[in-house]
Each structure stands twice: as C-alpha cells, then as structure tokens.
N, CA and C atoms of all chains as a GROMACS GRO file, in nm:
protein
  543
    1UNK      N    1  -0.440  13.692  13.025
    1UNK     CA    2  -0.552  13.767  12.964
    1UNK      C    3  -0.599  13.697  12.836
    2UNK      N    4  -0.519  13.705  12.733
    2UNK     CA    5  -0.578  13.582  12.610
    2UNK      C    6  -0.514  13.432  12.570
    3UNK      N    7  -0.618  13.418  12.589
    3UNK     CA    8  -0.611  13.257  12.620
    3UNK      C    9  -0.517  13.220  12.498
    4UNK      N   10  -0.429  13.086  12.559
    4UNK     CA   11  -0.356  13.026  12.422
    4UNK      C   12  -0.408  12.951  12.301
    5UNK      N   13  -0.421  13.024  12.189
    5UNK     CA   14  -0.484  12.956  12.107
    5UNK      C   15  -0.418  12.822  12.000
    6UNK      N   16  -0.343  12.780  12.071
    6UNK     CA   17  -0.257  12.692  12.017
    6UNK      C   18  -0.237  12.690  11.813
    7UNK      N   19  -0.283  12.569  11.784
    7UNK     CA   20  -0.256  12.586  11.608
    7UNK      C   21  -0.377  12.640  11.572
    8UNK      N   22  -0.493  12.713  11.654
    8UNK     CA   23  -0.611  12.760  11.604
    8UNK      C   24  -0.530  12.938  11.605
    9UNK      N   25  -0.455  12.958  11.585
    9UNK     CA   26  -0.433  13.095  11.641
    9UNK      C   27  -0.478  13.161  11.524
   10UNK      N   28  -0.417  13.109  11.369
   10UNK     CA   29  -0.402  13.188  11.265
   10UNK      C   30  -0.567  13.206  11.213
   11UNK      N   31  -0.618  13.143  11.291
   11UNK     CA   32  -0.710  13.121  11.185
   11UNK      C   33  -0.862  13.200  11.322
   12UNK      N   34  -0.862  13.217  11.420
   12UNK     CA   35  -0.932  13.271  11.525
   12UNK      C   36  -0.861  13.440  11.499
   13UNK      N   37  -0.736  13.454  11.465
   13UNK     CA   38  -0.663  13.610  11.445
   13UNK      C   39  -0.763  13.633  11.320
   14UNK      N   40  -0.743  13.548  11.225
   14UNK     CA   41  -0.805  13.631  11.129
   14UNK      C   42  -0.903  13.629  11.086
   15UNK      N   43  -1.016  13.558  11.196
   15UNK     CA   44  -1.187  13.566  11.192
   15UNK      C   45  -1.137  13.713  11.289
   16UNK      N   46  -1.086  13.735  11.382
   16UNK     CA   47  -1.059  13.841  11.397
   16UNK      C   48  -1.082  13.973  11.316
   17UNK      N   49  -0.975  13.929  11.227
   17UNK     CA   50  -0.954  14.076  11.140
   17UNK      C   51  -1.042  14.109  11.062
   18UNK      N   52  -1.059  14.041  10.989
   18UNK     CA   53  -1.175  14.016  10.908
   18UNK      C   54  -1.287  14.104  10.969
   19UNK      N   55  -1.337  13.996  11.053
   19UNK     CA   56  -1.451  14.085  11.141
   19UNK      C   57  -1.421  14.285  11.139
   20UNK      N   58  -1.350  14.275  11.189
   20UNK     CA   59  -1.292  14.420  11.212
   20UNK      C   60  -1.277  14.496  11.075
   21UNK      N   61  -1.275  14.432  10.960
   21UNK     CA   62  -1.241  14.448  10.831
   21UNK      C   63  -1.365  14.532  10.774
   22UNK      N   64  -1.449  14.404  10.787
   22UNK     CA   65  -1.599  14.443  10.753
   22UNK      C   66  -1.672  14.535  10.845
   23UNK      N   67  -1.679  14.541  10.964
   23UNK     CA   68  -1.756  14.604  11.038
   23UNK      C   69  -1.668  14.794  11.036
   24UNK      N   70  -1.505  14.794  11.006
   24UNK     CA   71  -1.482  14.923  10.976
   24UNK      C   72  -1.553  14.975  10.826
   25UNK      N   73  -1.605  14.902  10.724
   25UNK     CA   74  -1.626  14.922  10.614
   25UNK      C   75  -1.773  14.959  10.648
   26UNK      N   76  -1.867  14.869  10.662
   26UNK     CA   77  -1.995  14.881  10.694
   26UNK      C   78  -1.995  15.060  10.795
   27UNK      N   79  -1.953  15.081  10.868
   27UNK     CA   80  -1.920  15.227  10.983
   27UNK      C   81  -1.907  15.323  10.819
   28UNK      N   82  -1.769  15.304  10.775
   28UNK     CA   83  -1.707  15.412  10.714
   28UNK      C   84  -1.798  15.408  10.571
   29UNK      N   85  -1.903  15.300  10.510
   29UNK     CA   86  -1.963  15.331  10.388
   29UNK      C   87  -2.103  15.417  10.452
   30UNK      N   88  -2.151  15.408  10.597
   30UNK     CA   89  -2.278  15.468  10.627
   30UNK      C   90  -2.234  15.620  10.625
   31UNK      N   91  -2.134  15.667  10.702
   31UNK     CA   92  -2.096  15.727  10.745
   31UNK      C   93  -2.077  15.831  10.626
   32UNK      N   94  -2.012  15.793  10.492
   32UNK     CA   95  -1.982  15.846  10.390
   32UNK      C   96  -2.111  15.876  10.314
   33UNK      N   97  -2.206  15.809  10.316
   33UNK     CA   98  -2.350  15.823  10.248
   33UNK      C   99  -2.401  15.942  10.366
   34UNK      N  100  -2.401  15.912  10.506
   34UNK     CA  101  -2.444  16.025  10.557
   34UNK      C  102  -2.381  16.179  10.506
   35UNK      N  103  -2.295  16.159  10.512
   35UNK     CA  104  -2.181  16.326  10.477
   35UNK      C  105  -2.221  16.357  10.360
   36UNK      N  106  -2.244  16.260  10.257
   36UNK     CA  107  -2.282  16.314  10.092
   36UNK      C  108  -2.435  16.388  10.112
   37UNK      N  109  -2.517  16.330  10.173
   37UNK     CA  110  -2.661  16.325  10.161
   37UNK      C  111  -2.705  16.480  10.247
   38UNK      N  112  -2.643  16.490  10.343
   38UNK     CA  113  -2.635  16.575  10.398
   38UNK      C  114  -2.572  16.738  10.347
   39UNK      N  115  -2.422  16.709  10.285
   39UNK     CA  116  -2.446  16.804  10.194
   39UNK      C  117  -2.524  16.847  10.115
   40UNK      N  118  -2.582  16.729   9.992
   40UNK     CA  119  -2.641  16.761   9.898
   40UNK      C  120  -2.818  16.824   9.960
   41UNK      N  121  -2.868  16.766  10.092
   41UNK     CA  122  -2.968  16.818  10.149
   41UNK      C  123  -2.918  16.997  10.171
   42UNK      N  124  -2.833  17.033  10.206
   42UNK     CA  125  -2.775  17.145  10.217
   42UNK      C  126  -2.792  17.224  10.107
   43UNK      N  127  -2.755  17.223   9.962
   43UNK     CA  128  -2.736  17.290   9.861
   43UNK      C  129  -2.913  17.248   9.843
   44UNK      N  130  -2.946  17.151   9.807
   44UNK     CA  131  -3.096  17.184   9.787
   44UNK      C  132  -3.161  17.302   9.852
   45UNK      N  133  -3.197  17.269   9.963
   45UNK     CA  134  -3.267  17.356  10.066
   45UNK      C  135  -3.204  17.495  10.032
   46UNK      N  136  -3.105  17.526  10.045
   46UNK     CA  137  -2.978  17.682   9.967
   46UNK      C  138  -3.082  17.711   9.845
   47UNK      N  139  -3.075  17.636   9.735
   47UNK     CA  140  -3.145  17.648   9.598
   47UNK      C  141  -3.284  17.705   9.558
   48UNK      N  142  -3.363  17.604   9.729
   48UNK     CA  143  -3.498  17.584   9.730
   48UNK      C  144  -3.603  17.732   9.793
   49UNK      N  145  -3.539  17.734   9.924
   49UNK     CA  146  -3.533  17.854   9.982
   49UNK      C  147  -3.431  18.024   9.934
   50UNK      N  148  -3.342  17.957   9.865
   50UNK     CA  149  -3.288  18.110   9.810
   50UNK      C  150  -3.386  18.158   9.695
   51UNK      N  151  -1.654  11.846  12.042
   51UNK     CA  152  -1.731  11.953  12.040
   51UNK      C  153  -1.765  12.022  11.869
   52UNK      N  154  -1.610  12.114  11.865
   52UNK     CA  155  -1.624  12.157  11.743
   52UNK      C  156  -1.493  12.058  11.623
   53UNK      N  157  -1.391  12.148  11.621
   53UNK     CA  158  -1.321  12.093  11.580
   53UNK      C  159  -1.339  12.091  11.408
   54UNK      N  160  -1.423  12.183  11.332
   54UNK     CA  161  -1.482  12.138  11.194
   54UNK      C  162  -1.503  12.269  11.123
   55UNK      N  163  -1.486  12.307  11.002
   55UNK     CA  164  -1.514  12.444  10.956
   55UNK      C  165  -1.683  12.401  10.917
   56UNK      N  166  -1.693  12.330  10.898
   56UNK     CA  167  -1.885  12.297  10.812
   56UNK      C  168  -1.904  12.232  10.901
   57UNK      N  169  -2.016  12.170  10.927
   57UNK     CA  170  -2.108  12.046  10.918
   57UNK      C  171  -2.219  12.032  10.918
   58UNK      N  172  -2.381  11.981  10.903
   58UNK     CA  173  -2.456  11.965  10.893
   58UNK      C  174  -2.545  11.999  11.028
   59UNK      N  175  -2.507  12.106  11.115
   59UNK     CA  176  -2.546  12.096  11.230
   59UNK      C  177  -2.652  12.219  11.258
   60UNK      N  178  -2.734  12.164  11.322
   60UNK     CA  179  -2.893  12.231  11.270
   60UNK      C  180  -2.814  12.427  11.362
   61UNK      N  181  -2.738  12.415  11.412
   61UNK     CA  182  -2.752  12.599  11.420
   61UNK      C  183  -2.657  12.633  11.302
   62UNK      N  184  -2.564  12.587  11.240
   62UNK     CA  185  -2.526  12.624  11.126
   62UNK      C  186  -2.585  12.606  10.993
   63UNK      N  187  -2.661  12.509  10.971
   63UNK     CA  188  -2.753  12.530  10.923
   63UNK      C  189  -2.897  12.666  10.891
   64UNK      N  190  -2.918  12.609  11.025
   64UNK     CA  191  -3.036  12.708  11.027
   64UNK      C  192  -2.970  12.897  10.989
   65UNK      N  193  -2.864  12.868  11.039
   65UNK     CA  194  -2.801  13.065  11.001
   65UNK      C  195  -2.788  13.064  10.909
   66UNK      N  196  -2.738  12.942  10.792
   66UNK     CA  197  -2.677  12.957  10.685
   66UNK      C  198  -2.801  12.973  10.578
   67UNK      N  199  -2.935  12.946  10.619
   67UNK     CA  200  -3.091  12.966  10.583
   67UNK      C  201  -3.080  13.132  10.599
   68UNK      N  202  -3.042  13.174  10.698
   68UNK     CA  203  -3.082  13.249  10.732
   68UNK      C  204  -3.036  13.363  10.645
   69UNK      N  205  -2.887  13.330  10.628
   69UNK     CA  206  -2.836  13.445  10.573
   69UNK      C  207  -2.827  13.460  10.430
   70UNK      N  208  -2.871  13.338  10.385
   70UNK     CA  209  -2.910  13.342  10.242
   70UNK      C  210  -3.069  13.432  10.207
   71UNK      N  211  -3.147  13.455  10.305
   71UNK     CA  212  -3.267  13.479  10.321
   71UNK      C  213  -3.236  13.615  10.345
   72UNK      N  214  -3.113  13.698  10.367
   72UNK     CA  215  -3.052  13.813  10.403
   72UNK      C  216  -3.032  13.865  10.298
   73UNK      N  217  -2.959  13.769  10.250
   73UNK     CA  218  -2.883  13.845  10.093
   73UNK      C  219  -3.043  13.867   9.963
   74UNK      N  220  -3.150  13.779   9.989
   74UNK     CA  221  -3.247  13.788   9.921
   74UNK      C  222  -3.273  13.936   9.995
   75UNK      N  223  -3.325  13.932  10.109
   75UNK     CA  224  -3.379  14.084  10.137
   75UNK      C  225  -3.370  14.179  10.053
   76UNK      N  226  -3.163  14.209  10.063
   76UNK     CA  227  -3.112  14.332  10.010
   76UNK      C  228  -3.144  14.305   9.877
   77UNK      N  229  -3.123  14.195   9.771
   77UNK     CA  230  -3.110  14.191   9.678
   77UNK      C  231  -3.282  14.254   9.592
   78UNK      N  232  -3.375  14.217   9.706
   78UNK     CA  233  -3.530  14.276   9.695
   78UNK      C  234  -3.552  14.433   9.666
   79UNK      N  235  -3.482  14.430   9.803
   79UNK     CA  236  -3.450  14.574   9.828
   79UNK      C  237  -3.405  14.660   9.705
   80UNK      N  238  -3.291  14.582   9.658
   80UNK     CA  239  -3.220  14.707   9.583
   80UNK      C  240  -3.285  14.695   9.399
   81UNK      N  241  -3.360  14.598   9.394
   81UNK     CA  242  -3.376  14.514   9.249
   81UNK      C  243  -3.566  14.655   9.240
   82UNK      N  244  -3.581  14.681   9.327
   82UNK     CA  245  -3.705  14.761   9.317
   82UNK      C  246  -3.654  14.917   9.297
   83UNK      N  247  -3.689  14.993   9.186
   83UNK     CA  248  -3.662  15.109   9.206
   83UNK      C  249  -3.740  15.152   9.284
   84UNK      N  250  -3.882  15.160   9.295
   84UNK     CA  251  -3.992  15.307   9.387
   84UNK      C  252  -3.938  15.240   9.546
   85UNK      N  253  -3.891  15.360   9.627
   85UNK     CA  254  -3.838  15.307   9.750
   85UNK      C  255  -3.951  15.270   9.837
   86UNK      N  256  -4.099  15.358   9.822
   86UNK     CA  257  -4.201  15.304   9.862
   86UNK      C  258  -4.236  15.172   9.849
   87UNK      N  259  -4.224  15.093   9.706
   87UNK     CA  260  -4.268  14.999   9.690
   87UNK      C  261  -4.172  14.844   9.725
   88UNK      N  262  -4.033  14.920   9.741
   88UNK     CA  263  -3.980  14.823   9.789
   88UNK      C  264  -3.972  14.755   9.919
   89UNK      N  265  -4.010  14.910  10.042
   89UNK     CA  266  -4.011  14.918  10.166
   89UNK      C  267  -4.121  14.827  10.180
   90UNK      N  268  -4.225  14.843  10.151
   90UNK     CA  269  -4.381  14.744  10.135
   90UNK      C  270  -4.371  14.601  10.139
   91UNK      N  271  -4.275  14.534  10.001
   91UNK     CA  272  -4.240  14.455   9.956
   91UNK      C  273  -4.135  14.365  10.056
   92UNK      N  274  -4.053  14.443  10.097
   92UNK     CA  275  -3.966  14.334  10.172
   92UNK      C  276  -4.020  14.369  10.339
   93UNK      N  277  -4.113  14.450  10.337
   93UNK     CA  278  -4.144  14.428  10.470
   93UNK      C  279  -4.211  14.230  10.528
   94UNK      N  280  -4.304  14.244  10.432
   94UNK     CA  281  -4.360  14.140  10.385
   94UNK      C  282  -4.272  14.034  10.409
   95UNK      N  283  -4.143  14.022  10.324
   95UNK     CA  284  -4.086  13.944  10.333
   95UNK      C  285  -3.993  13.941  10.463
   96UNK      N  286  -3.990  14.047  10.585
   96UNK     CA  287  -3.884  14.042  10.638
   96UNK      C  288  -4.002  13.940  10.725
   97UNK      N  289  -4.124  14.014  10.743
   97UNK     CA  290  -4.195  13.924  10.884
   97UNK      C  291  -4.237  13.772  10.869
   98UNK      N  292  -4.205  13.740  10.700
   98UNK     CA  293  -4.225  13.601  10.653
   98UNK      C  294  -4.063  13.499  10.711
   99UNK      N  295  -3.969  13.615  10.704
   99UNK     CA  296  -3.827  13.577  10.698
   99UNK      C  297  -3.793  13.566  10.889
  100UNK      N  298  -3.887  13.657  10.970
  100UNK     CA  299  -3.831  13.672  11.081
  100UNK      C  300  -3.895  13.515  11.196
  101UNK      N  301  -3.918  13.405  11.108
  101UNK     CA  302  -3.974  13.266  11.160
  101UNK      C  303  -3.832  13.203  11.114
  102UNK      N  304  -3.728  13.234  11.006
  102UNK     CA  305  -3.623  13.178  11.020
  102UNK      C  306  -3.492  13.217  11.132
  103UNK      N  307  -3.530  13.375  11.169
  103UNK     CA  308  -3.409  13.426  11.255
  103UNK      C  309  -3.464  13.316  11.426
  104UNK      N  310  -3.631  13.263  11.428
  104UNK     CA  311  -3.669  13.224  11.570
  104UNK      C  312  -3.608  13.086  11.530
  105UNK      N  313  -3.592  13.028  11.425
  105UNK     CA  314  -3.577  12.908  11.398
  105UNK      C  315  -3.442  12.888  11.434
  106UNK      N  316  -3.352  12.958  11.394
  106UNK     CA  317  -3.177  12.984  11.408
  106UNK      C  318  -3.182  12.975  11.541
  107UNK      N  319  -3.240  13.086  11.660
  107UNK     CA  320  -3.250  13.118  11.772
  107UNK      C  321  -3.235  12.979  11.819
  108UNK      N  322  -3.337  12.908  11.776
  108UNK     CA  323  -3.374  12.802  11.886
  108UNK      C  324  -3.345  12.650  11.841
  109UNK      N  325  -3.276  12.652  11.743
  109UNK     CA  326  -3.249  12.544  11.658
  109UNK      C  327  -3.127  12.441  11.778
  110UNK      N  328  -3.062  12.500  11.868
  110UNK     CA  329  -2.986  12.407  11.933
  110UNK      C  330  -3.096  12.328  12.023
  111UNK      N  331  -3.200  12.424  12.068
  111UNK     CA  332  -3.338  12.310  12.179
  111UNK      C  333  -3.391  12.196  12.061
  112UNK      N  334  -3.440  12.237  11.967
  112UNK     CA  335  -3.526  12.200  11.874
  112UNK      C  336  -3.489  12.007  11.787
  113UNK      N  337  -3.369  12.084  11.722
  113UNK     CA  338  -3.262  11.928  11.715
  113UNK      C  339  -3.162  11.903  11.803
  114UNK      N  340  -3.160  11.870  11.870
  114UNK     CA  341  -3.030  11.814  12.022
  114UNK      C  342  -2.907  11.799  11.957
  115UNK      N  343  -2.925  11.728  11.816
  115UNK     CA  344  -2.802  11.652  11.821
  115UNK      C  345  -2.647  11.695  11.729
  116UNK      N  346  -2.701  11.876  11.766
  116UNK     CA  347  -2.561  11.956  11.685
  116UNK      C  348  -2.459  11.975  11.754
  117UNK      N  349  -2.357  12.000  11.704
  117UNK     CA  350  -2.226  12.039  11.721
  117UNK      C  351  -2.250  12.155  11.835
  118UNK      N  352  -2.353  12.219  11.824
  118UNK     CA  353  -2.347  12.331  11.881
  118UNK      C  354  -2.383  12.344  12.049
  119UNK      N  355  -2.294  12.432  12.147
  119UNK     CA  356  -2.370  12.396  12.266
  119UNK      C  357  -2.479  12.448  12.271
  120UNK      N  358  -2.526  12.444  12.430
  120UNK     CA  359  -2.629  12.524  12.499
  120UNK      C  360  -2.625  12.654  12.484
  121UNK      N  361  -2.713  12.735  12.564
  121UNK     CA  362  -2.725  12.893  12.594
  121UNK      C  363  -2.572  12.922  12.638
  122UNK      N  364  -2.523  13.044  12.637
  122UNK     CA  365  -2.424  13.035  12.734
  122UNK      C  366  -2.470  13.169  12.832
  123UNK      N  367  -2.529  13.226  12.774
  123UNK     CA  368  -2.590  13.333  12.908
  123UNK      C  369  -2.742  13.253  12.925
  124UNK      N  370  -2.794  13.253  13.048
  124UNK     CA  371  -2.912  13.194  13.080
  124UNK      C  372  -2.919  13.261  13.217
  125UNK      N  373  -3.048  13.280  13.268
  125UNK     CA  374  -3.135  13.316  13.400
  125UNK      C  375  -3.121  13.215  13.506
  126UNK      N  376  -3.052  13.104  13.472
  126UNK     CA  377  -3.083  13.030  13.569
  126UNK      C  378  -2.958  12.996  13.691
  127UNK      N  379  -2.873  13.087  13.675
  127UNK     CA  380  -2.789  13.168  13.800
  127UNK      C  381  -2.687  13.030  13.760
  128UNK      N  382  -2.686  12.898  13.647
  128UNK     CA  383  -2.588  12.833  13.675
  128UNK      C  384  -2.476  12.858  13.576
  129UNK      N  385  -2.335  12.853  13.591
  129UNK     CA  386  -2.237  12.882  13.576
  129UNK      C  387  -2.212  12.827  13.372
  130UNK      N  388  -2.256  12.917  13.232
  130UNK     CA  389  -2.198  12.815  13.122
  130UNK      C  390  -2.109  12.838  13.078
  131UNK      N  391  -2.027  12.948  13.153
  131UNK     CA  392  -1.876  13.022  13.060
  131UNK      C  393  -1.786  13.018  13.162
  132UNK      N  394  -1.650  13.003  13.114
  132UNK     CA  395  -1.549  13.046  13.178
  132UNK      C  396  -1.502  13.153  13.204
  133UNK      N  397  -1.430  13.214  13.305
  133UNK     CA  398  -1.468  13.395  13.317
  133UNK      C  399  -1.375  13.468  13.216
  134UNK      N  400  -1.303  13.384  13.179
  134UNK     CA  401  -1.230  13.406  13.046
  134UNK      C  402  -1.296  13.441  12.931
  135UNK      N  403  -1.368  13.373  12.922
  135UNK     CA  404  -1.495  13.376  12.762
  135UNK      C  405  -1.604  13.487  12.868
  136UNK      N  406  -1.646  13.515  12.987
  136UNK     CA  407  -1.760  13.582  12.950
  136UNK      C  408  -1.792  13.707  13.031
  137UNK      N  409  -1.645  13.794  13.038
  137UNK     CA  410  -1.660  13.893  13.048
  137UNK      C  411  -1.602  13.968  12.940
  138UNK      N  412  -1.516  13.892  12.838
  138UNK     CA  413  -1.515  13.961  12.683
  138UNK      C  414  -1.612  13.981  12.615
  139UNK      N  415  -1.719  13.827  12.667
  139UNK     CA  416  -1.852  13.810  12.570
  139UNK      C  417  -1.985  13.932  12.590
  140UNK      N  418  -1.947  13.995  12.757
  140UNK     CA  419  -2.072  14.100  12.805
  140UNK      C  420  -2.015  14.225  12.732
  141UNK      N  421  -1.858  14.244  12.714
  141UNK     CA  422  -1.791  14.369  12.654
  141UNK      C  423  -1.838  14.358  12.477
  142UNK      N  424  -1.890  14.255  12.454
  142UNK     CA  425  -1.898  14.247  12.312
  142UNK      C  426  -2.035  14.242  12.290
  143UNK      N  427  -2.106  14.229  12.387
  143UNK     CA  428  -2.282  14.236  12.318
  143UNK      C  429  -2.282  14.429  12.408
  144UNK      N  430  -2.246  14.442  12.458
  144UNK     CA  431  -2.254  14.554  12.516
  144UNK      C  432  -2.229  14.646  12.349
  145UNK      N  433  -2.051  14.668  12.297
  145UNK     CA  434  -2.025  14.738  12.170
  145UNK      C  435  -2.120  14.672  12.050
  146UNK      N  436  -2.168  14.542  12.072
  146UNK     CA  437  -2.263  14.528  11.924
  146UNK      C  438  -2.386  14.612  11.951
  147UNK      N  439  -2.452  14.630  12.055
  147UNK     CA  440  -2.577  14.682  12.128
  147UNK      C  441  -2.554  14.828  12.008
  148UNK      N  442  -2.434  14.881  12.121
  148UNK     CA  443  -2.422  15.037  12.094
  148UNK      C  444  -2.395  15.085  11.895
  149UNK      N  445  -2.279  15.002  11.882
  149UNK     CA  446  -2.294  14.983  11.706
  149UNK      C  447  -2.393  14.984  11.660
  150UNK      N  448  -2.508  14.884  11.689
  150UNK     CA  449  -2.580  14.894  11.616
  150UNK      C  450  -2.684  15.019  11.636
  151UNK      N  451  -2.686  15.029  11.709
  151UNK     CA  452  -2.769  15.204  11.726
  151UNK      C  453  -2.730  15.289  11.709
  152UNK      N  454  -2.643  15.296  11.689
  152UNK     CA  455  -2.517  15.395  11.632
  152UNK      C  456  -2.561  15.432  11.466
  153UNK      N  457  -2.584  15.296  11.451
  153UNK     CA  458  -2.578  15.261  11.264
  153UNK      C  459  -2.703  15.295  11.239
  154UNK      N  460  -2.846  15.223  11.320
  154UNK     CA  461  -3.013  15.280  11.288
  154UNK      C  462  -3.006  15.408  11.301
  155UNK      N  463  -2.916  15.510  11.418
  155UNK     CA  464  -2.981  15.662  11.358
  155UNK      C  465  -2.846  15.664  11.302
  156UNK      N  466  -2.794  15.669  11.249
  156UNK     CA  467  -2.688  15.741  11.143
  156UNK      C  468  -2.832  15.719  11.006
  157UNK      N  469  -2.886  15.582  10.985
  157UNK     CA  470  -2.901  15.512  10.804
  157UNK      C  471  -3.041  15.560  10.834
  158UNK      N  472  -3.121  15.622  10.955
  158UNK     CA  473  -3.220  15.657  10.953
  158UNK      C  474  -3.248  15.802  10.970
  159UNK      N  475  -3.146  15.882  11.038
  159UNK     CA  476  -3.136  16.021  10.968
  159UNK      C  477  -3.107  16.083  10.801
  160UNK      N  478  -3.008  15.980  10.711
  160UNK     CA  479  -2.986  15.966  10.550
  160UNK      C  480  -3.092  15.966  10.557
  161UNK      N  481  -3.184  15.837  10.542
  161UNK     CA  482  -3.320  15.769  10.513
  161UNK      C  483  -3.388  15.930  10.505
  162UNK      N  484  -3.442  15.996  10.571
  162UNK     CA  485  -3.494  16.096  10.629
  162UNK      C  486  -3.462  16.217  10.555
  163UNK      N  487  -3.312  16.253  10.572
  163UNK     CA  488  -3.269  16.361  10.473
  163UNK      C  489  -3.273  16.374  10.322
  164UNK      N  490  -3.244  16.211  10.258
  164UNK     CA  491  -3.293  16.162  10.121
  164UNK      C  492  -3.472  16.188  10.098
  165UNK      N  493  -3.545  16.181  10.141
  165UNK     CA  494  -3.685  16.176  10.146
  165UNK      C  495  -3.724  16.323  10.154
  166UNK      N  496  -3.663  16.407  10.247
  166UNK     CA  497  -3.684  16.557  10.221
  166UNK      C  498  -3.621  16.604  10.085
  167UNK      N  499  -3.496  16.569  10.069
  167UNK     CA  500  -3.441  16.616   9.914
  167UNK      C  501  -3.556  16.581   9.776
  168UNK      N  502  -3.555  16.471   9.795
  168UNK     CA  503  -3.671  16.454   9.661
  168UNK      C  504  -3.820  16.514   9.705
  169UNK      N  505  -3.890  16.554   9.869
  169UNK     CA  506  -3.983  16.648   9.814
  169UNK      C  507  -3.962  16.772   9.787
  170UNK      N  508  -3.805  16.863   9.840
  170UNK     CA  509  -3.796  16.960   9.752
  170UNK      C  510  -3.757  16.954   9.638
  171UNK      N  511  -3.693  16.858   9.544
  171UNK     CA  512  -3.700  16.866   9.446
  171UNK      C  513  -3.858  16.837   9.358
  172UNK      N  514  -3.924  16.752   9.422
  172UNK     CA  515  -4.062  16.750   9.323
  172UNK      C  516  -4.097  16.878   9.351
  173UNK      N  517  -4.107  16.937   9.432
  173UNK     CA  518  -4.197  17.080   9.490
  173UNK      C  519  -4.172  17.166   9.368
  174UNK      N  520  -4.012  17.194   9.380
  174UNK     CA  521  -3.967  17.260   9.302
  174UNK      C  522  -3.997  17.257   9.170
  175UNK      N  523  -3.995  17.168   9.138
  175UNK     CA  524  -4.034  17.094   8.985
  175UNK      C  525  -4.157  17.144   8.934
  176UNK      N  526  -4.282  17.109   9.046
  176UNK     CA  527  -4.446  17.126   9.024
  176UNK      C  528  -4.415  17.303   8.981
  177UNK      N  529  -4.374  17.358   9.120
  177UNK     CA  530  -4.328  17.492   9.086
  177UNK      C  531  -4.331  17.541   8.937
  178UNK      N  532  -4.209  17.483   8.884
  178UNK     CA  533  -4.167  17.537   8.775
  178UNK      C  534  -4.272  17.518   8.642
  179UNK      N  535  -4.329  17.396   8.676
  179UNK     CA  536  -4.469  17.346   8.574
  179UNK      C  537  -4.568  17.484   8.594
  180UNK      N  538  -4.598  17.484   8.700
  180UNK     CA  539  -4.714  17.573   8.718
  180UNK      C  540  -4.655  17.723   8.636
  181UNK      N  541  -4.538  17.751   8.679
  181UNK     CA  542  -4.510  17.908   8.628
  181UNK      C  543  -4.524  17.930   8.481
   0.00000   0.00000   0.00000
C-alpha cells in the first residue's frame, strides 16, 4: 500500500505533517471565527429586537 | 528528474511568483480598514494576479526545460501515473474539492453574519441619534 520511501522518508513524513498541521489550523481558526461571530450576531439581534 | 529542494525551474518558479503575489493579496486585504474598499481594491488585483495562477498552470508547456513533468491527469486515455500515485491522487483532489467548499460557505456565511451585525449596529446607533 505505501510505497518505500527509502532516505526520502523523513522528509516526505513531514511535508506530510506539516501539511496536516496547517490545513487543521486553517479548519479550526475558520471555524472558531464562525462560532464567535455567530454568537455575537445572536446577542445583537437579542439587544436589537428586544 | 527531481532529486533537489530549489531550483530555477519555471513551475517552481512561476508558484513561487505566485505565492508571493498571495501573501500581497492578504497583506492588501488586511492593510485597508473599510472592508468595502478593500474588497474593490484587491479584486482588481486578484484579476491582475489571476494571469500569474494561468502562468504557473502552464509554465511546464511554456518553458520545456524544467525539472518538472508533464500533466499527470490528461484526456488523452494515455497512461501518466502509476496506480500507486493515482488513486491516492483522485482521493486527494476529491477531499481538497470538498475542503475547500467546506471553507467558502463556512468564511462566507461569517462574511454575511459580520455585515448584518454592523447594520444592526449602525441602525441602532441612527436610532439612538434620532431619539
């Protein structure tokens, strides 16, 4: 299934991780701006309309 | 083939244009306070910028003589991957596909919900002027 990466291993693993590094960060910083924004749209609209 | 972390080879090149031309975007982007005027502003610059993403694209036809290969998916039914490399490679444009649409409506529903918050807050505001 994965191919032998001979003396490239360390270094193909951790374009690997990396990758995976950034792209969980990029997910979990949108993700966190969505949840804030969304609350705070919440208490507005509460404020605006109450 | 490869064998090299750098070299002068027109598709690494041309990305490495490219992504410097990336980091200008955001840096456009974020260096403008009025979000209107920034949206305006780097639009401008994205459709000035989107002749370097065709340039990257096509930079292995264009100069022959890079490091870099051919297509490796192509229409023309002949064989450029090993089935090793390219049924990971269809599982991986498949999850970048979906990621990334994932990510336009997540940053375009914010986008959206941010833009309603500040007209109820101006509303509110005028409101309170007028009373």
């Amino acid at each position: 299934m994965m191919p032998d990466l001979g003396k490239y291993a360390d270094a193909v693993m951790g374009a690997y991780g990396a990758s995976i590094l950034l792209l969980g960060l990029i997910v979990w910083l949108s993700w966190r701006k969505a949840a804030q924004v969304r609350k705070r749209l919440a208490e507005v609209e509460g404020r605006t309309n109450g | 083939m490869w064998g090299t972390w750098w070299a002068w080879d027109p598709r690494l090149t041309s990305f490495l244009i490219l992504f410097l031309f990336y980091l200008g975007y955001v840096a456009l982007w974020e260096a403008i306070a009025d979000p209107d005027t920034a949206a305006d502003l780097t639009s401008v610059l994205c459709i000035v910028g989107s002749v370097f993403a065709l340039l990257s694209r096509y930079a292995v036809n264009f100069w022959n003589q890079g490091l870099h290969q051919g297509a490796s998916l192509s229409l023309d039914a002949e064989k450029n991957v090993a089935d090793v490399f390219y049924q990971p490679l269809l599982v991986c444009i498949a999850g970048f596909v979906l990621l990334f649409l994932a990510l336009v409506i997540l940053r375009t529903r914010t986008e959206i919900r941010l833009r309603r918050i500040r007209a109820l807050e101006t509303r509110a505001q005028r409101a309170q002027v007028v009373a």
